[in-house]
VEXKE-143753 format. One line per 10 residues: their letters; for each residue y, x, z of N, C-alpha, C. Coordinates in steps of 0.2 Angstrom, whole numbers, plus 5000, padded with zeros to 4 digits. Layout:
BEGIN
A	Y:X:Z:Y:X:Z:Y:X:Z ~ ...
END
This chain:
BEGIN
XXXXXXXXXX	5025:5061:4853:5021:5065:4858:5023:5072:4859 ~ 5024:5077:4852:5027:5083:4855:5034:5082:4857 ~ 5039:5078:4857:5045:5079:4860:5043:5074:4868 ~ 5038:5074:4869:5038:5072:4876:5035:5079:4881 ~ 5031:5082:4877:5029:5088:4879:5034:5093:4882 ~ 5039:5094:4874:5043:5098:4876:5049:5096:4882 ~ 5050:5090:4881:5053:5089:4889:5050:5089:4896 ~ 5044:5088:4896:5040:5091:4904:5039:5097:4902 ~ 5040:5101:4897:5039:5109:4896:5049:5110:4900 ~ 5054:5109:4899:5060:5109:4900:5060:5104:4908
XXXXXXXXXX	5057:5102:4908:5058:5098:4919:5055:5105:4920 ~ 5048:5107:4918:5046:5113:4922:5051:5118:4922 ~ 5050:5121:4917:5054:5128:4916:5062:5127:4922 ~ 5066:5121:4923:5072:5120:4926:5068:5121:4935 ~ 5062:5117:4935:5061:5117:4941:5059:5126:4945 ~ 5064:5127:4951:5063:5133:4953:5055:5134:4956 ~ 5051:5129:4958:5047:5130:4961:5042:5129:4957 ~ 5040:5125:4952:5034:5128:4948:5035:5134:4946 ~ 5042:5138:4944:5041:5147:4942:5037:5151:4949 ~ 5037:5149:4958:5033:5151:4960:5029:5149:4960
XXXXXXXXXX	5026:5144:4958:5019:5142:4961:5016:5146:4953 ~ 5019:5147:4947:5015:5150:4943:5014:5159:4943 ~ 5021:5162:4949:5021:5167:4950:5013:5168:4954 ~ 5012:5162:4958:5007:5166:4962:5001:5163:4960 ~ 4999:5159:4955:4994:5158:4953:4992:5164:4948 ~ 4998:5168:4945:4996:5172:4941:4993:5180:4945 ~ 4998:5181:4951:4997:5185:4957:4992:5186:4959 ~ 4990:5180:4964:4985:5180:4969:4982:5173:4968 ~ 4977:5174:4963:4975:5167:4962:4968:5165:4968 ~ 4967:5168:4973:4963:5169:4976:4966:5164:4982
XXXXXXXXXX	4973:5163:4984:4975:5158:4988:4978:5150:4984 ~ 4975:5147:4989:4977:5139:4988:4985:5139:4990 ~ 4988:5137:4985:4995:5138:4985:4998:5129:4984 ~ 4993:5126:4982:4996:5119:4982:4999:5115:4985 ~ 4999:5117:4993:5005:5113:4997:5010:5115:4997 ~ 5013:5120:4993:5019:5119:4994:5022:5117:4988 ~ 5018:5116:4984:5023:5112:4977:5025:5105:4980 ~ 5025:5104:4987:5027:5100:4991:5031:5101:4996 ~ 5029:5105:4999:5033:5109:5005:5041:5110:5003 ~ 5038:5114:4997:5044:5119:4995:5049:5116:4990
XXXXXXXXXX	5047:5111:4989:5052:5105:4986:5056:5101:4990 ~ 5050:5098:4995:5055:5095:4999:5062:5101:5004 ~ 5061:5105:5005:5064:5112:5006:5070:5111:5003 ~ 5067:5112:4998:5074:5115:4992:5080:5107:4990 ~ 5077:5102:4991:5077:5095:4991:5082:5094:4994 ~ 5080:5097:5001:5084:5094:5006:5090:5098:5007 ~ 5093:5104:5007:5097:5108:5004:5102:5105:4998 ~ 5100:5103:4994:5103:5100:4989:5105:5093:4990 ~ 5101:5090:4994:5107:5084:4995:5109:5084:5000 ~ 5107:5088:5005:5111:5088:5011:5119:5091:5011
XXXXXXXXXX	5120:5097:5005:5126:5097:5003:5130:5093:4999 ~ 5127:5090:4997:5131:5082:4990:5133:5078:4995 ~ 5128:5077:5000:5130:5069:5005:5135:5072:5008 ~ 5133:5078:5012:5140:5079:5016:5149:5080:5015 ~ 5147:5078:5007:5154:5083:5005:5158:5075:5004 ~ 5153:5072:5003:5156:5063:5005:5159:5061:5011 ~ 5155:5063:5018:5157:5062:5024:5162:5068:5026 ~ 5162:5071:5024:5168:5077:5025:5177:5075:5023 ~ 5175:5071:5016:5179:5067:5011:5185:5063:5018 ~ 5180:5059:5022:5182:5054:5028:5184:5056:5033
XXXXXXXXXX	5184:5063:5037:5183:5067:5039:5178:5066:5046 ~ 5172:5066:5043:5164:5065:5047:5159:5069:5043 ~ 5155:5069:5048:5148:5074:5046:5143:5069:5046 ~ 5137:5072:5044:5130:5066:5044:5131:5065:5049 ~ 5130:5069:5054:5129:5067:5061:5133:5063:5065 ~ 5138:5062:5064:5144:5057:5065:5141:5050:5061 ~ 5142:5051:5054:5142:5044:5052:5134:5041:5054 ~ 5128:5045:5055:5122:5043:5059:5124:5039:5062 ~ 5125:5039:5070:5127:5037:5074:5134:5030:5072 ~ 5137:5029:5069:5143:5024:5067:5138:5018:5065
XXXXXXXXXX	5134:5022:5058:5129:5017:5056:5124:5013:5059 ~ 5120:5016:5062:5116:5015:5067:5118:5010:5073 ~ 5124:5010:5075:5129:5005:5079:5130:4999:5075 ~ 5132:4998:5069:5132:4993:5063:5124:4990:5062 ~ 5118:4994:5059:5113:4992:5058:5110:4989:5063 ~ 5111:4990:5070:5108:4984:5074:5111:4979:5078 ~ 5116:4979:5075:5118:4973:5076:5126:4973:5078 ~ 5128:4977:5079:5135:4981:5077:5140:4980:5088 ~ 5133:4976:5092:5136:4977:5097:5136:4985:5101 ~ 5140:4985:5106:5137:4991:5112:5130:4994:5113
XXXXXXXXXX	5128:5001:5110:5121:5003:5112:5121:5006:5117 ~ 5115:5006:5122:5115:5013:5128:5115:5020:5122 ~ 5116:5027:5126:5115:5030:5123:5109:5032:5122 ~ 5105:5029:5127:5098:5032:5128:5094:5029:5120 ~ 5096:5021:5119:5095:5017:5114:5097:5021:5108 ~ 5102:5022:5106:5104:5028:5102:5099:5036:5100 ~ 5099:5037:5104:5096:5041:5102:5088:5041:5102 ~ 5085:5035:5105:5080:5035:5102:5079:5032:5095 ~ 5083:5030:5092:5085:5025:5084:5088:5031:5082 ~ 5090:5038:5084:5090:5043:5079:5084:5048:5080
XXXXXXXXXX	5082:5047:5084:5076:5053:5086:5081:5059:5088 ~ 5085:5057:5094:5087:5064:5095:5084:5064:5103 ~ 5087:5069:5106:5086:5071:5112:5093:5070:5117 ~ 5091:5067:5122:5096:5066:5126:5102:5068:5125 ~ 5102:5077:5125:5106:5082:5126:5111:5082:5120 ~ 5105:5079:5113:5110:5078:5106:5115:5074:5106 ~ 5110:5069:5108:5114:5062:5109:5121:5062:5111 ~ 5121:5065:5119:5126:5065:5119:5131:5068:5120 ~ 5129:5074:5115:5136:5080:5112:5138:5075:5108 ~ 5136:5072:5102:5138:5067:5097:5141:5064:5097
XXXXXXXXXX	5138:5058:5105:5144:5053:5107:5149:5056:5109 ~ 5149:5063:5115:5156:5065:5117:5161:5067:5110 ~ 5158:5070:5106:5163:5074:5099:5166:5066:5095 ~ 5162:5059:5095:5166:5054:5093:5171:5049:5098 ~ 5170:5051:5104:5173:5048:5111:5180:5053:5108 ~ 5181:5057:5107:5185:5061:5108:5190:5060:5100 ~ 5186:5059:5095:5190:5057:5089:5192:5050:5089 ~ 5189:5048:5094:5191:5040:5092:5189:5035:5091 ~ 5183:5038:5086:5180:5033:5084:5173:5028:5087 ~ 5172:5029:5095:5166:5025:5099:5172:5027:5105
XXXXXXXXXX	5169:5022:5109:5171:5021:5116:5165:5021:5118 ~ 5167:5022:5127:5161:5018:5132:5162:5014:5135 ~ 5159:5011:5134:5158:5003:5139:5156:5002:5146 ~ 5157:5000:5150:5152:4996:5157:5146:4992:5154 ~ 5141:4991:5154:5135:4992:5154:5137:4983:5158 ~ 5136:4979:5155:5136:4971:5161:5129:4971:5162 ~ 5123:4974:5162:5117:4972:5164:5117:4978:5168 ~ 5122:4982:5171:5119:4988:5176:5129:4992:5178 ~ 5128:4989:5181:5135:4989:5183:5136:4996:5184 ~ 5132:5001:5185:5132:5011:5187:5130:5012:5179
XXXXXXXXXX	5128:5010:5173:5126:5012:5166:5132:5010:5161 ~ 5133:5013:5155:5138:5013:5151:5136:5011:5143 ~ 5137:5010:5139:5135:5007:5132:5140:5012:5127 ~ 5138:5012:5122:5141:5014:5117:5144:5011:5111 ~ 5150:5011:5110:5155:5005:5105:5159:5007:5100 ~ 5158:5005:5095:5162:5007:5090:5170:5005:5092 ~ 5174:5010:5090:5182:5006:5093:5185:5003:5084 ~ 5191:5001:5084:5193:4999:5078:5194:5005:5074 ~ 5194:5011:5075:5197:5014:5071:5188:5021:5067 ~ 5185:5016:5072:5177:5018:5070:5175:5013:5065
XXXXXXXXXX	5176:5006:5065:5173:5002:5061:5176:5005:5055 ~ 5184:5006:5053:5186:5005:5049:5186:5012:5044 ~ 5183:5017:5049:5179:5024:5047:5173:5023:5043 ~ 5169:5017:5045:5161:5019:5041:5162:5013:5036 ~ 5168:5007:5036:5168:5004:5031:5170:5004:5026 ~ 5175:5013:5026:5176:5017:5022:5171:5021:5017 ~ 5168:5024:5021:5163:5029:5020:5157:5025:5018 ~ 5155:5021:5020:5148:5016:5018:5148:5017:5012 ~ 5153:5013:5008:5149:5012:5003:5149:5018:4995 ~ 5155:5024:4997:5155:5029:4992:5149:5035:4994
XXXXXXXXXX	5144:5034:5002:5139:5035:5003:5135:5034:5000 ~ 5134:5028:4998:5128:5024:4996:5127:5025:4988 ~ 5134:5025:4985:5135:5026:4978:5134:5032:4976 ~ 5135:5038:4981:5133:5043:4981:5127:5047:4981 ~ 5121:5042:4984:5114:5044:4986:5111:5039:4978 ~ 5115:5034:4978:5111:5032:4972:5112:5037:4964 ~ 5118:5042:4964:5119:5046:4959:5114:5050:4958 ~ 5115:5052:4967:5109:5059:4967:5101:5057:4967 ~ 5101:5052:4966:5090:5050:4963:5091:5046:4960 ~ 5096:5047:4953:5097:5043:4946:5091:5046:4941
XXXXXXXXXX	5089:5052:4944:5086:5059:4938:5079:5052:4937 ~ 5076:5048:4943:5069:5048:4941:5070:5039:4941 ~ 5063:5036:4938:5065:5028:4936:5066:5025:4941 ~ 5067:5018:4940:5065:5014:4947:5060:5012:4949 ~ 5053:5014:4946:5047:5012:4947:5044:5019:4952 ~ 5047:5026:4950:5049:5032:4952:5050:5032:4959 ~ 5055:5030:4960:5060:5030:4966:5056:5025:4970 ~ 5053:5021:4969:5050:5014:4975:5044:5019:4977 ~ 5039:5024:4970:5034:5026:4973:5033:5030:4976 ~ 5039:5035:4976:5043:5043:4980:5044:5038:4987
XXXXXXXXXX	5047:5034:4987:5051:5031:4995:5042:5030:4998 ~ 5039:5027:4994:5031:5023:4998:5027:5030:5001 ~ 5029:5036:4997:5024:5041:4998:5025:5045:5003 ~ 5034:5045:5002:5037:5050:5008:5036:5047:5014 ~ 5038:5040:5014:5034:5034:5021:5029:5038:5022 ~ 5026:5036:5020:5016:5040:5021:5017:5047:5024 ~ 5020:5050:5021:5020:5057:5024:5021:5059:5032 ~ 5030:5054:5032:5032:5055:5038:5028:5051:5042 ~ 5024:5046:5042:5020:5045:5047:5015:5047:5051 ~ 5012:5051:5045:5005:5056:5044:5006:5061:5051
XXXXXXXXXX	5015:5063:5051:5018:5069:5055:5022:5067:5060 ~ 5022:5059:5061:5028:5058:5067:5023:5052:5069 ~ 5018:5051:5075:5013:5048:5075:5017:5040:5079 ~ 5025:5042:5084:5027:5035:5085:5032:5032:5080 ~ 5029:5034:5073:5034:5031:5068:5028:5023:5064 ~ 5031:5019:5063:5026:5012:5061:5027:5012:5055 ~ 5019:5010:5054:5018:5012:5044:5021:5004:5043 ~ 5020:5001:5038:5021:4996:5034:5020:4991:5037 ~ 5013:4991:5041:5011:4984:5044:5014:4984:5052 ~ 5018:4989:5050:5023:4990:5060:5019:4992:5067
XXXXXXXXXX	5015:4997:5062:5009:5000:5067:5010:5008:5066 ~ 5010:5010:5073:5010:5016:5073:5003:5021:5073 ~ 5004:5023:5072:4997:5031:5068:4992:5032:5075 ~ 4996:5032:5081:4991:5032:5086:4986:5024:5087 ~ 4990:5019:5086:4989:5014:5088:4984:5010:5083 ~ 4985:5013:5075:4980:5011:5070:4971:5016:5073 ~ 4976:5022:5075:4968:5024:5076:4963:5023:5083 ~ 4969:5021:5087:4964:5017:5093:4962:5012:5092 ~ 4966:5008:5089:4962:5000:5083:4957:5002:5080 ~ 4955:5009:5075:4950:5011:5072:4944:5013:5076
XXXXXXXXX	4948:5015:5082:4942:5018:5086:4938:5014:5089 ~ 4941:5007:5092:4938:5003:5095:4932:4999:5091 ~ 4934:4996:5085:4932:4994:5079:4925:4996:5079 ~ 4926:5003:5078:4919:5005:5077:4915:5008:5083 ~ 4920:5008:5089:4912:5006:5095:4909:4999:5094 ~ 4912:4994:5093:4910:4989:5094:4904:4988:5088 ~ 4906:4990:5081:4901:4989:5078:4894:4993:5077 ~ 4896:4998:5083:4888:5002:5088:4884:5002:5091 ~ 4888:4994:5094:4883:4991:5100:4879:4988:5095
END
């Protein structure tokens, strides 16, 4: 018991954000400070892997944002995408979309397509020298994200994934929870529900 103590005494003490959240509970304990022992973790979180992963896609000479979009061309099925399709499977904005395609048209690694279902539209293609970019980088990505959430168990890691799901839905209302329903669409199913059960 005491040497389990002193190790969640030593996760605190290393963690930057329990010393604020305890700065201000000793400060100003008149504010509710409790979101951000969430906020401000994911914050700090994101900083910290976002420099680890990168230094991997760098390695290959790509950025997230590159290897995004490679991936994304693979994971649905590894044909031609419009961009438009694209950038809704990134959540980006047209304008994103395609700066990213142009700066990978220009390395080489996707081409455009003619569009056979719209003879005036174009599709987006991995070239050969694309595939053989992300089937580099894949999988020293992958080994590399499972390095960096080794710290917690695997029972950990399933329930941080389920929670953070929950979160981002909670705040991205066309994203679908579990049962492949979106946040608007459970609460107009909620709403109808209970007019009916009014009449």
């Amino acid at each position: 018991m005491g040497a389990r103590n002193e190790n969640h005494r030593a996760d605190e003490s290393s963690d930057p954000i329990a010393r604020v959240l305890e700065g201000w509970r000793v400060e100003r304990p008149d504010l509710d400070v409790a979101p951000i022992a969430v906020t401000a973790r994911l914050s700090r979180l994101r900083q910290a892997l976002g420099t680890r992963l990168e230094a991997v896609f760098a390695a290959h000479g790509l950025s997230g944002a590159d290897f995004a979009v490679l991936a994304t061309i693979v994971r649905t099925g590894g044909d031609p995408l419009s961009q438009r399709r694209l950038g809704e499977e990134l959540n980006l904005t047209p304008g994103t979309i395609s700066v990213r395609v142009d700066r990978l048209v220009r390395d080489g690694l996707v081409a455009r397509v003619p569009d056979p279902a719209d003879g005036r539209g174009q599709l987006v293609g991995l070239s050969g020298a694309g595939r053989q970019r992300f089937e580099a980088c894949a999988p020293e990505h992958l080994a590399n994200a499972r390095l960096l959430t080794s710290g917690i168990t695997r029972s950990e890691f399933d329930e941080l994934g389920r929670l953070l799901g929950k979160l981002l839905t909670s705040l991205d209302p066309d994203q679908p929870n579990a049962e492949g329903e979106t946040r608007q669409r459970h609460q107009a199913t909620t709403a109808r529900g209970r007019r009916r059960s009014a009449r």
